[in-house]
KOLNU-303105 format. One line per 3 residues: number of its first residue (from 1); their letters; for each residue x, y, z of N, C-alpha, C. Coordinates in Angstrom, 3 decimals, decimal comma, padded with zeros to 6 digits. Example, Ala and Ser with C-alpha at 12.3 -4.5 7.8 and 13.67 -1.06 7.14 Angstrom:
% residues 2
1 = AS = 013,190 -005,690 007,800 012,300 -004,500 007,800 013,200 -003,300 007,800 ~ 012,850 -002,250 007,080 013,670 -001,060 007,140 012,900 000,030 007,870
***
This chain:
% residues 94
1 = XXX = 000,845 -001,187 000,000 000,000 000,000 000,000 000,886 001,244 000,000 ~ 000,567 002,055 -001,026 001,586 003,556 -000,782 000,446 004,383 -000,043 ~ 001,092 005,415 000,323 000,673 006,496 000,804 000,296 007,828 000,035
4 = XXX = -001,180 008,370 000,271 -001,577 009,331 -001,036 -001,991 010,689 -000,106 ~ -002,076 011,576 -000,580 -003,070 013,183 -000,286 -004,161 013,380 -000,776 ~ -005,318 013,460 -000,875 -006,137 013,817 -001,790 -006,307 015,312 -001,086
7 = XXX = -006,850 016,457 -002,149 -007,657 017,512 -001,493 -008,315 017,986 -002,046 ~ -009,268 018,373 -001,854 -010,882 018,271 -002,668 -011,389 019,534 -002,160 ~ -012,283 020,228 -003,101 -012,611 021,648 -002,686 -014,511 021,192 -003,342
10 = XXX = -015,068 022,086 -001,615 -016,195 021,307 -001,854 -017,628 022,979 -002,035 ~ -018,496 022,403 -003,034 -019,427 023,711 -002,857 -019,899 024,064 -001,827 ~ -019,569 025,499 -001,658 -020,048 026,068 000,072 -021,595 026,325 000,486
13 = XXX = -022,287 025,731 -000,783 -023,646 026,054 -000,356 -024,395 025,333 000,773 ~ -024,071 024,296 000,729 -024,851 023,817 002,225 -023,925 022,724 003,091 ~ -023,865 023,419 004,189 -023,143 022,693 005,250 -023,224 020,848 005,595
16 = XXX = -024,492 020,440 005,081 -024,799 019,153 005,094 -024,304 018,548 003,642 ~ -024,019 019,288 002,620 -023,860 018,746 001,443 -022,094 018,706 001,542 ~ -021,513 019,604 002,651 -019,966 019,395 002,444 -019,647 017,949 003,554
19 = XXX = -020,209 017,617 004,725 -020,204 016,726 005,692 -020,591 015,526 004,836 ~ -021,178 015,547 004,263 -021,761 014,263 002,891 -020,739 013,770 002,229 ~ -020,016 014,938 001,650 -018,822 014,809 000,391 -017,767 014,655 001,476
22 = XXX = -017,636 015,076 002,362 -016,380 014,786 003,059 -016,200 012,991 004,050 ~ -017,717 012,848 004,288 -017,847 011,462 004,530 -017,885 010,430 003,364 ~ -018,372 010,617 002,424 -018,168 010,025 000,996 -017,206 010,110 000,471
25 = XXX = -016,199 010,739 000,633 -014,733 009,994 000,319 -013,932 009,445 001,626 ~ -014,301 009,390 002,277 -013,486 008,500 003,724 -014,160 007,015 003,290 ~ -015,800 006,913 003,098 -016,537 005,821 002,867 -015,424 004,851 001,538
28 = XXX = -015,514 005,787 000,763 -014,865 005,210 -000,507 -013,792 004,752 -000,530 ~ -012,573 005,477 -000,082 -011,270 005,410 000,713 -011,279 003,495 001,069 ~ -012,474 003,495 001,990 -012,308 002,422 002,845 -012,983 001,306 002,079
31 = XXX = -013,544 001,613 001,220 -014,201 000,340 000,172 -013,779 -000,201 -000,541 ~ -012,590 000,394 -000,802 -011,076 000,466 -001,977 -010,417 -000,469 -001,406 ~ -010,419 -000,587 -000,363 -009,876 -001,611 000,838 -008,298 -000,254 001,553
34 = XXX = -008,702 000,612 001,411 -007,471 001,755 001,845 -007,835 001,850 003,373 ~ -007,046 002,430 003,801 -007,277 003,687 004,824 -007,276 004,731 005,229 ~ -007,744 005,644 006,310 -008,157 007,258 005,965 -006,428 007,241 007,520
37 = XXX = -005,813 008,312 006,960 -005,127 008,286 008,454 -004,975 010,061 008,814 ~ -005,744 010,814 007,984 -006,124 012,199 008,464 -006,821 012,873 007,750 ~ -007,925 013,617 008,310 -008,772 014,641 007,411 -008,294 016,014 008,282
40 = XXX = -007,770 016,559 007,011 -007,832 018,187 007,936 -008,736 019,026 006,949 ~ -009,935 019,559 007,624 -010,349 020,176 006,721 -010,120 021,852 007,322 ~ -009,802 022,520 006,172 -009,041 024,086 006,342 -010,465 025,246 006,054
43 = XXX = -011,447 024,656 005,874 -012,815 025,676 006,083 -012,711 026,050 004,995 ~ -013,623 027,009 004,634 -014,350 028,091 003,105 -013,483 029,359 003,315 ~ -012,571 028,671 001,632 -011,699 030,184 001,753 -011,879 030,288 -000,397
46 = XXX = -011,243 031,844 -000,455 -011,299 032,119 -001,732 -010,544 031,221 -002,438 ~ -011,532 031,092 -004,040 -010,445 029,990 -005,099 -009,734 031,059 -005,496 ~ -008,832 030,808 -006,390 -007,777 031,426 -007,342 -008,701 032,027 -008,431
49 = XXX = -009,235 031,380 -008,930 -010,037 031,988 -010,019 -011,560 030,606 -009,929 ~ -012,206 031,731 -010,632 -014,205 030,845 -010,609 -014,217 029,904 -011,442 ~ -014,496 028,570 -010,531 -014,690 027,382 -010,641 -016,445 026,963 -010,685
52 = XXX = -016,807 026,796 -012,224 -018,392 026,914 -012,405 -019,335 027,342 -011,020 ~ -018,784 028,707 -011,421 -019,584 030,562 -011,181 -019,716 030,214 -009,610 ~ -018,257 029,329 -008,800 -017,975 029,959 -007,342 -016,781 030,663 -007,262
55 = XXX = -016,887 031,396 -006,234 -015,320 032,131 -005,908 -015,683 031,684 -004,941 ~ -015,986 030,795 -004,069 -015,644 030,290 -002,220 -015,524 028,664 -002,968 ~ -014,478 028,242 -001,992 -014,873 026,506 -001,743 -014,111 026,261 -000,106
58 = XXX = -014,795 025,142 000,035 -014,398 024,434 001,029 -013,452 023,156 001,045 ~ -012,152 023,570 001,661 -010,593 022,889 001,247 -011,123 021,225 002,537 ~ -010,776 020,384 001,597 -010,163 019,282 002,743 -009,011 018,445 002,521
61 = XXX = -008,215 018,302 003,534 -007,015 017,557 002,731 -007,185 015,933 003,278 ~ -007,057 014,903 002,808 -007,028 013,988 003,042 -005,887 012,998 003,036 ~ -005,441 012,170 004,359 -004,229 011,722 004,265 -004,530 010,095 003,898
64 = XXX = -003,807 009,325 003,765 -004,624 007,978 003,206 -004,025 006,840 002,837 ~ -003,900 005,547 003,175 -003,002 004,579 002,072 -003,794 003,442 001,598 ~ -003,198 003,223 000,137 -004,265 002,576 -000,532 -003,137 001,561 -001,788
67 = XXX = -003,952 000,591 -002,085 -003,658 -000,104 -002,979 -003,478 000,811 -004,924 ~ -001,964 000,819 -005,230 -002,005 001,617 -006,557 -003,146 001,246 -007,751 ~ -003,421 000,093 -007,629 -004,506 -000,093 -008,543 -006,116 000,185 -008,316
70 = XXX = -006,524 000,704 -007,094 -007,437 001,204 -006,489 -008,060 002,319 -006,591 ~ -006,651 003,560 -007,339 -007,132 004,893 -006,951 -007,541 005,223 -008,316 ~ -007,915 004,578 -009,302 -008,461 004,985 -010,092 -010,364 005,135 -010,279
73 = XXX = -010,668 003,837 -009,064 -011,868 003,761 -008,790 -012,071 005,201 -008,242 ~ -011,367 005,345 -007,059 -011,563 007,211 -006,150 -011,670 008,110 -006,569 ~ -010,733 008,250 -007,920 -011,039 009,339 -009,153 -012,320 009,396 -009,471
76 = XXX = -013,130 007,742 -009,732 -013,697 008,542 -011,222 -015,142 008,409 -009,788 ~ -015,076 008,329 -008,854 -015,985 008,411 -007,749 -016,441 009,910 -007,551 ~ -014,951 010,435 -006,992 -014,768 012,111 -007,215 -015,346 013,026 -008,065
79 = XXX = -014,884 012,041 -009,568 -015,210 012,800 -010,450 -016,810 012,746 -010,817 ~ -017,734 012,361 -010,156 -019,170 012,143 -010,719 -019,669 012,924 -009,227 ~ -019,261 013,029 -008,508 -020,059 013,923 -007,255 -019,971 015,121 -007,305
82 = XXX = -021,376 015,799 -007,480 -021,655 017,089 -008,142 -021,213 018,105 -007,572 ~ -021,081 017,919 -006,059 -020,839 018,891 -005,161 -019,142 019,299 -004,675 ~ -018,141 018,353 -005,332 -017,009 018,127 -005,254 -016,898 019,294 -006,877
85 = XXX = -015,602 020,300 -006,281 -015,718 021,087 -007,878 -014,132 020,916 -008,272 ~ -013,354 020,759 -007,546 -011,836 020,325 -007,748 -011,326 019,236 -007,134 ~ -010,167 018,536 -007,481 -009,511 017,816 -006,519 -008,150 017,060 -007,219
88 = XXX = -007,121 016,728 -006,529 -005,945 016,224 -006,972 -005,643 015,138 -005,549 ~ -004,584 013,995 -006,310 -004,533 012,881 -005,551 -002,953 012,823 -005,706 ~ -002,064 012,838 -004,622 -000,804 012,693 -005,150 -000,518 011,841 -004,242
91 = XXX = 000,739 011,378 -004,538 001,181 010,186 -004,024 002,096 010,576 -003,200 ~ 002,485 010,399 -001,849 003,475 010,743 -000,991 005,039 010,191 -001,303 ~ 005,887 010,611 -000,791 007,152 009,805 -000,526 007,412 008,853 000,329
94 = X = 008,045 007,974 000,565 008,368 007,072 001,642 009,095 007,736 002,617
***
């Protein structure tokens, strides 16, 4: 299992819809057969530039280790949840 980051920027419109998306990738994480080994989430701050017509998102970083052939499922998981508007997955160092 390597060790990954994910951090995902979530729409600030409703507080139950970011607790959803932020539990729905820990859920997923762990279905992958991975594990979650930190969520820091850094609250609703300005994007860089408007990400379909927001300037706020809500940052979470996720710490995690998972099987390399796994994280492609997490992607395309990510990538279909409406409320998720960015995110990148990198792979740590040893």
């Amino acid at each position: 299992m390597n060790k990954y980051e994910l951090m995902f920027v979530v729409n600030v419109a409703d507080e139950e819809k970011i607790k959803a998306a932020v539990q729905l990738v820990q859920d997923v994480i762990k279905k992958i057969g991975g594990t979650v080994d930190k969520v820091d989430e850094w609250g609703k701050r300005a994007l860089a530039y408007e990400v379909k017509k927001q300037r706020e998102g809500y940052y979470v970083v996720v710490d995690f280790q998972a099987d390399p052939a796994q994280i492609s499922e997490l992607d395309r998981v990510i990538k279909i949840h409406e409320e998720i508007i960015r995110h990148i997955i990198v792979k740590l160092e040893d």
